[in-house]
ZADO-1210 file (C-alpha; in nm, 4 decimals, padded with zeros to 6 digits):
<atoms>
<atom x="03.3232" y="-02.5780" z="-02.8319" code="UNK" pos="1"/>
<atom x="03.0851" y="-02.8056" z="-02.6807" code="UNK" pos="2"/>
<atom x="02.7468" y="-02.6857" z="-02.5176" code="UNK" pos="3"/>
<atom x="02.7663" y="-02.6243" z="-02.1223" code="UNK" pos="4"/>
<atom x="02.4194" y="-02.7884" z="-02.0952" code="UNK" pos="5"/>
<atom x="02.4366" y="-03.0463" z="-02.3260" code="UNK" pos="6"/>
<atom x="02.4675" y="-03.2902" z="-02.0138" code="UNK" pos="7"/>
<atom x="02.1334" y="-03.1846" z="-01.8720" code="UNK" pos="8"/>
<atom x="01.9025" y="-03.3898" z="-02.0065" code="UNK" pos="9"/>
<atom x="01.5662" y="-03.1994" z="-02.1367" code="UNK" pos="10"/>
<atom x="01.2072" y="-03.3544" z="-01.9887" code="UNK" pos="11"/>
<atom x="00.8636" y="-03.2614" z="-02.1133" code="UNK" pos="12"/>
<atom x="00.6328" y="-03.2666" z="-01.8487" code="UNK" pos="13"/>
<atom x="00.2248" y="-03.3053" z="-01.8660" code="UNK" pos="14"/>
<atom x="00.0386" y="-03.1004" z="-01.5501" code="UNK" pos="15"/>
<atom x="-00.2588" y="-02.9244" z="-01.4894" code="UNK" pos="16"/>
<atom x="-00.3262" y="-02.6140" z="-01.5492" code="UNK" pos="17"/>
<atom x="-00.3736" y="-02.5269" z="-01.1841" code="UNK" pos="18"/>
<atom x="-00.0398" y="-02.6919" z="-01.0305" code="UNK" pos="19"/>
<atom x="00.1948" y="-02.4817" z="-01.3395" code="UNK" pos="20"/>
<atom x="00.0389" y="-02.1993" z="-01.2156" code="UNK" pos="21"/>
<atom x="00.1221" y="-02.2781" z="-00.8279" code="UNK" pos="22"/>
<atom x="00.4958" y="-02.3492" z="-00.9592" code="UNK" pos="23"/>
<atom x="00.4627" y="-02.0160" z="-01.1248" code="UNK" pos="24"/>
<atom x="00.3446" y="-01.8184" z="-00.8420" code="UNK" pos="25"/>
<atom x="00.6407" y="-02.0103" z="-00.5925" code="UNK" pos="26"/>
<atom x="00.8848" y="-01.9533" z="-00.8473" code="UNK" pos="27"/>
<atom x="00.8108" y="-01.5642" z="-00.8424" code="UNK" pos="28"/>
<atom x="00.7342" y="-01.5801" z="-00.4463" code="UNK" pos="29"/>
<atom x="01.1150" y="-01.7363" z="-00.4392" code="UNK" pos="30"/>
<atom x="01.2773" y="-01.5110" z="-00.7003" code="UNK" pos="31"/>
<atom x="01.3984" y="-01.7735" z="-00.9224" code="UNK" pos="32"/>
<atom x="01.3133" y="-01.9436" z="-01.2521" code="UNK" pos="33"/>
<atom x="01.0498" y="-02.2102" z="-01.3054" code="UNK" pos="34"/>
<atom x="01.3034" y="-02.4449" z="-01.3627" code="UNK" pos="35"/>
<atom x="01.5149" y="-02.4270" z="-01.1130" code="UNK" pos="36"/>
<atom x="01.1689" y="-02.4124" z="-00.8533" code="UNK" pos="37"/>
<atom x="01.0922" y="-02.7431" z="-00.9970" code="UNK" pos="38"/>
<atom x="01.4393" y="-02.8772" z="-00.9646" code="UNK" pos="39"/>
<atom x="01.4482" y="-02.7544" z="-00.5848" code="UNK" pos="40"/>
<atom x="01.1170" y="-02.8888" z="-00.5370" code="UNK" pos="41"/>
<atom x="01.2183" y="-03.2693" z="-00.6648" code="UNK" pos="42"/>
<atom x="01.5446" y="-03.2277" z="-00.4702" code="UNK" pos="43"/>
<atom x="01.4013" y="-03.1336" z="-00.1403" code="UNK" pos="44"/>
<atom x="01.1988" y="-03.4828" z="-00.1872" code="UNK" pos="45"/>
<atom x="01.5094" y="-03.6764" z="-00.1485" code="UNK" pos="46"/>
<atom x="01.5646" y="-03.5289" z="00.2092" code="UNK" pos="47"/>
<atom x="01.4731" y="-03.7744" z="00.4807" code="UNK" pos="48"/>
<atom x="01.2149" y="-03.5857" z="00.7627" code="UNK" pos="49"/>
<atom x="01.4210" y="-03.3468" z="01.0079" code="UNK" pos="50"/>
<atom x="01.6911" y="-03.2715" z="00.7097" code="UNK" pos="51"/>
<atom x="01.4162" y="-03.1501" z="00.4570" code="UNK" pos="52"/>
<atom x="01.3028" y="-02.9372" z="00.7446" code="UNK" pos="53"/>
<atom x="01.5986" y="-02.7952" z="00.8289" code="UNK" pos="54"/>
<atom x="01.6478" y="-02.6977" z="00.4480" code="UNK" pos="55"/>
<atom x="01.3142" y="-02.5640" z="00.4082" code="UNK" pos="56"/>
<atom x="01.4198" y="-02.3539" z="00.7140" code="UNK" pos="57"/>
<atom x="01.7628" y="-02.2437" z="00.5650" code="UNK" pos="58"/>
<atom x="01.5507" y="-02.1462" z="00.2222" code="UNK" pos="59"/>
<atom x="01.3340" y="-01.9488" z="00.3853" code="UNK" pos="60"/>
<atom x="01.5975" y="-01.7586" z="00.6019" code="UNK" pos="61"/>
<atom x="01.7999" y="-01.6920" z="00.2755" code="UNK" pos="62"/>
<atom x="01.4979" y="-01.5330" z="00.0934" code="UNK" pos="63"/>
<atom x="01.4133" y="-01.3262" z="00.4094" code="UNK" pos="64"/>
<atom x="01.8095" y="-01.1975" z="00.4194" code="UNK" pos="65"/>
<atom x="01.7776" y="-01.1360" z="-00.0027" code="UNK" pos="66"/>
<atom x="01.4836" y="-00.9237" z="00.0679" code="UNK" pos="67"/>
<atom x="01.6367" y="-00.7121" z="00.3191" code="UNK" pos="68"/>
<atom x="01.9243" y="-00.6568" z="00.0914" code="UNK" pos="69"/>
<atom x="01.6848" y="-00.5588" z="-00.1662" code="UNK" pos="70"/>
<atom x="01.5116" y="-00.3255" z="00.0593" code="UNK" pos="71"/>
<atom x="01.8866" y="-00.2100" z="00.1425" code="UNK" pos="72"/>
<atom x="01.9387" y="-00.1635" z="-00.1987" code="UNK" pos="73"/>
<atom x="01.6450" y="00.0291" z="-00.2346" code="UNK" pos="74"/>
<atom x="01.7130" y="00.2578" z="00.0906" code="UNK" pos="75"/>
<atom x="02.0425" y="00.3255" z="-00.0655" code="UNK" pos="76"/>
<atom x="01.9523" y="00.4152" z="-00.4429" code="UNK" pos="77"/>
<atom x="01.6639" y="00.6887" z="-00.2836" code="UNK" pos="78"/>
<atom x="01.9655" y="00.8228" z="-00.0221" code="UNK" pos="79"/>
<atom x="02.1515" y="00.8821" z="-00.3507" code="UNK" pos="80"/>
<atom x="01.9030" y="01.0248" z="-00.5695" code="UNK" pos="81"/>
<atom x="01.7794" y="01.2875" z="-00.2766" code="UNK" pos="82"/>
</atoms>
């Protein structure tokens, strides 16, 4: 069987010490992986101007509704436990 990411090519990348750790602290801020902050990141500068707006926008709303479903979540799990 052949590997699933075999067609994702593998980069090594040379940055400062301060902007890994500003990818690091996004990453976490956005609940996702390193990797896929950086890959969002480079995407988003394809956008042309009121598009990678609109997308920061839509981001932002989607990590505001996953919070509220973790706080949800949360509500729910102490309901049970009481």
């Amino acid at each position: 069987m052949s590997d699933p990411l075999a067609h994702f090519p593998q980069i090594s990348l040379r940055i400062a010490d301060a902007l890994h750790e500003r990818l690091v602290e996004a990453a976490q801020a956005n609940h996702q992986s390193l990797n896929a902050e950086i890959i969002a990141r480079l995407e988003s500068s394809f956008v042309e101007g009121a598009d990678r707006s609109a997308m920061s926008l839509d981001r932002r709303a989607l990590i505001e509704r996953m919070h509220r479903l973790e706080d949800l979540a949360d509500e729910a799990s102490r309901s049970a436990d009481a």
